[in-house]
C-alpha positions in Angstrom: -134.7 29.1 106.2 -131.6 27.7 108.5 -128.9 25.2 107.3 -129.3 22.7 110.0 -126.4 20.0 110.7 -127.9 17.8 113.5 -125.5 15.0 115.0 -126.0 11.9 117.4 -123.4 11.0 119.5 -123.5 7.2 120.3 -120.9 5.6 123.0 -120.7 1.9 123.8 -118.6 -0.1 125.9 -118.3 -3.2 122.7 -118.4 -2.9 119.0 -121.2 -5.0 119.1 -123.0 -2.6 121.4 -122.6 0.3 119.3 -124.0 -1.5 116.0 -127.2 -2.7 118.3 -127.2 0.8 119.4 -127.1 2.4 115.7 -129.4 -0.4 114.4 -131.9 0.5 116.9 -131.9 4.1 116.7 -131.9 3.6 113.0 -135.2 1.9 112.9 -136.1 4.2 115.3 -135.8 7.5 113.1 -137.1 5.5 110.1 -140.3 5.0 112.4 -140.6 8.7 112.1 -139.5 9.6 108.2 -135.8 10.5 109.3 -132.7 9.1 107.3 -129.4 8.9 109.7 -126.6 9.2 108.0 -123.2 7.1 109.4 -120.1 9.2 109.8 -118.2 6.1 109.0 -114.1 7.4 108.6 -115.9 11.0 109.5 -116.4 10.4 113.5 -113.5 12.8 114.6 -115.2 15.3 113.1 -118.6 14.3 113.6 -117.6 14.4 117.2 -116.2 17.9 117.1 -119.1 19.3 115.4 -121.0 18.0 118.5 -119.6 19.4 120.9 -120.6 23.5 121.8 -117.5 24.8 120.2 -119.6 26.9 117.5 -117.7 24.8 114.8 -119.2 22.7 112.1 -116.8 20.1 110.7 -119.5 18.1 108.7 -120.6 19.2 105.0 -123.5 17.6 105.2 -126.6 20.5 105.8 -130.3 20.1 105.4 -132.7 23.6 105.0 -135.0 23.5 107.2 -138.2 26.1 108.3 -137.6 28.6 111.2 -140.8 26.1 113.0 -138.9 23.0 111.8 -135.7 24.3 113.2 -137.3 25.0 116.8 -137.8 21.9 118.2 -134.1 21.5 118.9 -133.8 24.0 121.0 -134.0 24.5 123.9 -133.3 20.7 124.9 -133.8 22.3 128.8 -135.8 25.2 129.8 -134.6 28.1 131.5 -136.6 29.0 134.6 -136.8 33.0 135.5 -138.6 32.8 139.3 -136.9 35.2 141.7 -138.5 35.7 145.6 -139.2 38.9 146.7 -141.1 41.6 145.3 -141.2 40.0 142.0 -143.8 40.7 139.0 -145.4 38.2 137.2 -144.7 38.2 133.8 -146.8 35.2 132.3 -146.0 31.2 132.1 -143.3 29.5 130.4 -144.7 27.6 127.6 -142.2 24.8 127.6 -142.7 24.2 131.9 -145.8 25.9 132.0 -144.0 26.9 135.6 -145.1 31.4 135.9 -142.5 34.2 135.1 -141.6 36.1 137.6 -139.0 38.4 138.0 -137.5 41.9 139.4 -136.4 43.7 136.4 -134.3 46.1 138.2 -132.8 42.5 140.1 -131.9 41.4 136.0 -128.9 41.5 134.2 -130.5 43.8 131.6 -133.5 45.6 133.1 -135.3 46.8 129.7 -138.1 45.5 128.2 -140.2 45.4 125.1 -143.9 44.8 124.2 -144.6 43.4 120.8 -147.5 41.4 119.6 -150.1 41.9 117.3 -152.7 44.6 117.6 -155.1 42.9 120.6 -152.8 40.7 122.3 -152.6 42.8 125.9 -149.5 45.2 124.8 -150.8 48.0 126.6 -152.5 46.4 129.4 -149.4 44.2 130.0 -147.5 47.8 130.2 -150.4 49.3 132.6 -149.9 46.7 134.5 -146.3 46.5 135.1 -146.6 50.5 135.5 -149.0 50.2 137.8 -147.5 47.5 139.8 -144.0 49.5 140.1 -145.6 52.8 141.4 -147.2 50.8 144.0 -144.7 48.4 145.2 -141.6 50.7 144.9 -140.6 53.7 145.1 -139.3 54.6 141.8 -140.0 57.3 139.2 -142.4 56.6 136.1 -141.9 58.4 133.4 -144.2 58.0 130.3 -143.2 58.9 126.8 -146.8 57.7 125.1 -147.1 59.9 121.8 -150.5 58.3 120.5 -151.4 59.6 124.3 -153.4 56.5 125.2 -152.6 56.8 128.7 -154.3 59.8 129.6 -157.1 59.3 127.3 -158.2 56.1 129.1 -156.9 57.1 132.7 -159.3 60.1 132.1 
């Protein structure tokens, strides 16, 4: 469960603008069950709590779900494409654009598999093993201590 403070920021050139502006988005939100709240004598610090300062300035919080709370973010997705000897990693779900990247190219070069029993943990790690022994030239060390490797190389 998150505490979610979630503000519109509205500019107009006129008065009159702005209350067209509200009015519409209004009705709009209404269309789709959500009540907007106006920060009337609070738009200093409805402003500030806008802005990507890390600082909430509003007291007004609604719980919301982990799933609820997702769909804000991320407003833009991140692309992770690099040329080169590059491994494919999977598709982004947001841009459904592929994943591909250099790990030792990365800021942080480790990696994790998690996923539910079935999901291609293992065969995404075969892969990438697989891949690095024969596109580079590094050294592969395997710490497996279920010894699934060997079991199903053999």
């Amino acid at each position: 469960m998150f505490l979610l403070t979630f503000t519109v920021v509205n500019i107009a050139p006129t008065r009159q603008k702005l209350e067209n502006d509200v009015f519409t988005i209004s009705g709009i939100a209404q269309k789709y069950n959500c009540a907007l709240k106006r920060l009337d004598w609070q738009q200093e610090q409805g402003f500030t709590s806008s802005l990507v300062l890390g600082e909430n300035a509003i007291e007004i919080q609604r719980g919301m779900t982990t799933s609820s709370t997702a769909i804000f973010i991320p407003f833009m997705t991140k692309e992770l494409r690099m040329d080169g000897a590059a491994l494919y990693y999977g598709m982004n779900a947001l841009s459904n654009n592929v994943i591909m990247a250099d790990r030792k190219r990365l800021k942080n070069p480790n990696g994790l598999f998690l996923g539910t029993p079935g999901s291609g943990k293992s065969f995404a790690a075969k892969r990438e093993i697989t891949f690095i022994m024969l596109m580079t030239q590094d050294n592969v060390i395997i710490c497996d201590p279920e010894d699934e490797v060997r079991q199903e190389v053999a």
